[in-house]
C-alpha positions as CSV (number, residue, x, y, z in Angstrom):
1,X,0.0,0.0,0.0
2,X,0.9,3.4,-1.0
3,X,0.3,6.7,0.4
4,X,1.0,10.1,-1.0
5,X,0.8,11.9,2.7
6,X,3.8,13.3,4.3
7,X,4.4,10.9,7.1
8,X,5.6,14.4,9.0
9,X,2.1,15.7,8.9
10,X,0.5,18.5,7.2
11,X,3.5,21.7,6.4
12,X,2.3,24.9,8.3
13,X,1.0,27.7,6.4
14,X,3.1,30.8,7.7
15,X,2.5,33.1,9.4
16,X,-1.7,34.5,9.1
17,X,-2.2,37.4,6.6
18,X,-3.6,40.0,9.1
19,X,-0.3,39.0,11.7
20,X,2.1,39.9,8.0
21,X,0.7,43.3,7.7
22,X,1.0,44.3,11.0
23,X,4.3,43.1,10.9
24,X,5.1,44.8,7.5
25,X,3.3,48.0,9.2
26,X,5.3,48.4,11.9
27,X,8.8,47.7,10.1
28,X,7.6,50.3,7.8
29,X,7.3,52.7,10.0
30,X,10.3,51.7,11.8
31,X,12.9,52.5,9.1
32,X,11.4,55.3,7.6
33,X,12.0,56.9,11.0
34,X,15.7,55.1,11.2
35,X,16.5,56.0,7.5
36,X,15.3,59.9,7.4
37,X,17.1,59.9,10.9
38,X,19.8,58.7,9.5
39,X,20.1,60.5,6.5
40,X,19.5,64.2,8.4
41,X,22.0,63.3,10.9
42,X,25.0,62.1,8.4
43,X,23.7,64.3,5.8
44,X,24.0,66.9,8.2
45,X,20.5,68.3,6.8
46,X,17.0,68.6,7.7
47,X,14.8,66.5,5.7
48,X,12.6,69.1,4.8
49,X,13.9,72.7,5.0
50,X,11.4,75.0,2.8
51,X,11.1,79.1,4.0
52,X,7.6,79.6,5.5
53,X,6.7,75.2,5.3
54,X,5.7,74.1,8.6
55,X,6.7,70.3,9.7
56,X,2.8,69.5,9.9
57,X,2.9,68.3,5.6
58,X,5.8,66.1,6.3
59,X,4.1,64.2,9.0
60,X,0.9,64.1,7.1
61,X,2.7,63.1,4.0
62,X,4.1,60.1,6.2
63,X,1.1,59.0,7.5
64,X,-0.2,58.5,3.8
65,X,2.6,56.6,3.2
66,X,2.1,54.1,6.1
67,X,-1.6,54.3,4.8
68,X,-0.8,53.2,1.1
69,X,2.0,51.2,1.8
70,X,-0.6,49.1,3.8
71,X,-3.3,49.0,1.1
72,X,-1.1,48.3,-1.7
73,X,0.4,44.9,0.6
74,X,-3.1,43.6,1.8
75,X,-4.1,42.3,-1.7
76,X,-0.5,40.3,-1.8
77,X,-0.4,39.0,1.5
78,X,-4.0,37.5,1.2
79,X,-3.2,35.5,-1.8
80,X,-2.6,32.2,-1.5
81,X,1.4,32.3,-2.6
82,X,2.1,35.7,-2.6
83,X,4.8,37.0,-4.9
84,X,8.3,38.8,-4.0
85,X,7.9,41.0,-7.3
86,X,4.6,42.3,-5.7
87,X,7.3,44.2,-3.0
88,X,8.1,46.7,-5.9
89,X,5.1,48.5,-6.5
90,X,4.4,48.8,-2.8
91,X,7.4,50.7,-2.4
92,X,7.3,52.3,-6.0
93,X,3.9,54.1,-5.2
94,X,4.1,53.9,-1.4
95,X,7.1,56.7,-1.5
96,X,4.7,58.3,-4.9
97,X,1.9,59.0,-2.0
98,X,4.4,60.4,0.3
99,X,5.6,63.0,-2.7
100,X,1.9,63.5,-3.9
101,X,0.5,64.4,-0.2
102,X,3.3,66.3,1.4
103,X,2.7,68.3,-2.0
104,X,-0.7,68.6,-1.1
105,X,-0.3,69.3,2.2
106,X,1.8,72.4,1.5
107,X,-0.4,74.0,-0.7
108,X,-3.4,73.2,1.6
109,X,-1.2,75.2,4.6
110,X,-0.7,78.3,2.8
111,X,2.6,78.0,2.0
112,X,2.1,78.3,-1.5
113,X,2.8,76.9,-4.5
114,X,6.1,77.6,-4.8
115,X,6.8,76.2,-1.5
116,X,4.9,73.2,-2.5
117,X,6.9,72.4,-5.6
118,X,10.6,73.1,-3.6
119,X,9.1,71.0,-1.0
120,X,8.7,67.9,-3.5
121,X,12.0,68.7,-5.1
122,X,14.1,68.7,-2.1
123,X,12.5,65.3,-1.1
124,X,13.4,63.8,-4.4
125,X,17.3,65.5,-5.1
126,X,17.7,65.4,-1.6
127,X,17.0,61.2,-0.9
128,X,14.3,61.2,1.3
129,X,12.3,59.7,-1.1
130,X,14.3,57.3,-1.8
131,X,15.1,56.4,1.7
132,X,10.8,55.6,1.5
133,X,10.8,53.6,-1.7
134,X,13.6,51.4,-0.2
135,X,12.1,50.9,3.7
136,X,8.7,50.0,1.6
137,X,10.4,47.9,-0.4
138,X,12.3,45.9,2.6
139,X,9.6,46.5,4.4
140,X,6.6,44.4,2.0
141,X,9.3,42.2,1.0
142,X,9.6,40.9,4.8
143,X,6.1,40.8,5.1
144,X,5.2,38.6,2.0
145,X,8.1,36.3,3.1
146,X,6.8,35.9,6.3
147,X,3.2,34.8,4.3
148,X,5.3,32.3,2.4
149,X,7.5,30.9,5.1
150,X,6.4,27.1,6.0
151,X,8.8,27.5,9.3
152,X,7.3,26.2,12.5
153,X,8.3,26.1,16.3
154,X,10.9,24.2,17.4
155,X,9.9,20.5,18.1
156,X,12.2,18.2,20.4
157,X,12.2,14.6,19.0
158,X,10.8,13.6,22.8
159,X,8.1,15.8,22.2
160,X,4.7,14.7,21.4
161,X,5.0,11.3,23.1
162,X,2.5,12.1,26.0
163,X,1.1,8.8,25.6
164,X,2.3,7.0,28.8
C-alpha cells in the first residue's frame, strides 16, 4: 500500500495574513523613521527645509505613506502564494503618496505653490524619497516572506509522546 501523505504531517501555512501586515506596518514605520534619521544626521541636513513650510505636511505626508503602503500589501499578502515582485510597486507608489500628499499638504497650509513644488524637489534630489521607496520595499518584501514561510516552532524529538 501506498500513500501520498507526508508521514511528518501537514506543512504549516506561515504566518496568518492580518499578523504579516502588521508586521510589515510596523517595520515600515520603523525604518522610515531610522533612515530619514539617519540621512538628516549624516547628511547633516534637515529633511525638509522650505522658507515659510511648517513640519505638519511632512508628518501628514508620512502618515499616507504608512496608509498606502498598507493598502497596496493587503491584496499580496492574502493571496494564497504571494509574490516577491509584488514588493516593488508597494514601495514604487508607497514613497509616490508620500511626494503626492506632502505636495498637497503644503499647498493646503498656505505655503504656496512655490513652497509646495521646492518642497517635493528637495524630497526627491535630496533622498528622502528614496530612503521611503527602499524601507517600503524591505519593508513588503519581509512581510510577504513571512506569508510564504512554512517555518514552525521548534519541536524536540521527545516531544509529542504524552502517551504514557
Amino acid at each position: 500500500m501506498t500513500t501520498t501523505d507526508d508521514p511528518h504531517g501537514t506543512a504549516p501555512a506561515g504566518v496568518s495574513a492580518l499578523l504579516a501586515l502588521v508586521i510589515g506596518f510596523v517595520l515600515f514605520a520603523a525604518l522610515d523613521i531610522l533612515g530619514l534619521g539617519m540621512l538628516s544626521y549624516f547628511a547633516e541636513m534637515d529633511i525638509l527645509a522650505v522658507p515659510g513650510l511648517d513640519w505638519w505636511p511632512g508628518i501628514v505626508g508620512m502618515i499616507a505613506a504608512v496608509a498606502v503602503f498598507a493598502w497596496m500589501l493587503w491584496p499580496s499578502l492574502v493571496r494564497e502564494r504571494a509574490s516577491f515582485l509584488s514588493a516593488v510597486p508597494v514601495g514604487l507608489v508607497a514613497a509616490v503618496a508620500h511626494l503626492v500628499v506632502v505636495w498637497l499638504a503644503a499647498l493646503v497650509s498656505g505655503a504656496g505653490t512655490a513652497a509646495a513644488f521646492a518642497a517635493f524637489a528637495q524630497l526627491v534630489t535630496r533622498g528622502p524619497s528614496l530612503v521611503i521607496a527602499a524601507a517600503a520595499l524591505v519593508a513588503a518584501w519581509s512581510a510577504i516572506a513571512l506569508r510564504r514561510t512554512r517555518a514552525s516552532a521548534p519541536h524536540w524529538p521527545w516531544e509529542g509522546d504524552e502517551e504514557e
